[in-house]
N, C-alpha and C positions, 0 to 999 in steps of 0.2 A: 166342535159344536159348542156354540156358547147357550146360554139361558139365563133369564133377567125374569125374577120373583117381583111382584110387588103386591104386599099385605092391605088388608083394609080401604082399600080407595074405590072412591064411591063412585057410583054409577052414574051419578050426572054428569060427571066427571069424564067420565067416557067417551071418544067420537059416536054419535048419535045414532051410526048404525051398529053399531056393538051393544050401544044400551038398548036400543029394541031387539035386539034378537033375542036377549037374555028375559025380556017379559016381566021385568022385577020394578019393585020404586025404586024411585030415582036417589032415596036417602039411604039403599040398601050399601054396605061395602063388601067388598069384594077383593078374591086375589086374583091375581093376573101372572099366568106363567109364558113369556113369550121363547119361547126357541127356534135357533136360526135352524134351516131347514139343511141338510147335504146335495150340493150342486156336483152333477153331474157334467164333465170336465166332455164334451163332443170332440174337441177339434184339439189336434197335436199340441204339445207345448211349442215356445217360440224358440230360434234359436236363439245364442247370445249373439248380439249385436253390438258395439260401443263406436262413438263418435272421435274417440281418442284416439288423436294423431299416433301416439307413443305405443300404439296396444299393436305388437306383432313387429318392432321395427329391425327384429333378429331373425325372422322366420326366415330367411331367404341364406344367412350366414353359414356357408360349407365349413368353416369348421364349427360347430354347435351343432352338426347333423346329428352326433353320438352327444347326446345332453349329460347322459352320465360320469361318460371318460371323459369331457370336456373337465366340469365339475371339481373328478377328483384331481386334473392335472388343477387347477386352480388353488384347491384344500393343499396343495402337498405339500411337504416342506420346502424351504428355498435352501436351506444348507443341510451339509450333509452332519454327522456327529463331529466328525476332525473338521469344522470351520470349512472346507472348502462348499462352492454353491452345487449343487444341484445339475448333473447335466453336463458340468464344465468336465472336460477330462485333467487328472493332475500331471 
């Protein structure tokens, strides 16, 4: 919730049906406290949607099914400590 003070500002200054409601002269000043009110949300939120060609162009990819072990084989190292690679038998 936000709110917006404003000190001293006079009444003629006012939109016209604010200054008659308040029954005052028009040289009288005045503070003014506006606060936004809390909206009550009826209807679900939206899904996400994107027009982006590029948004999902892996979903379909059997190996990425396990996103984790996919992952760690990528993190892993490619040699072993004695120089030889990863995988290869000596």
């Amino acid at each position: 919730m936000s709110t917006l003070v404003i000190e001293h500002f006079k009444v003629s200054e006012l939109p016209q049906q604010w200054a008659q409601r308040l029954k005052v002269c028009p040289e009288q000043t005045v503070t003014m406290r506006i606060e936004t009110e809390a909206t009550q949300t009826t209807h679900a939120p939206e899904t996400f949607v994107t027009n982006d060609p590029a948004f999902g162009i892996w979903r379909d990819r059997e190996d990425m099914a396990d996103v984790p072990a996919f992952v760690r084989q990528l993190r892993a190292a490619r040699y072993s400590p004695d120089g030889s690679r990863q995988g290869e038998d000596a």
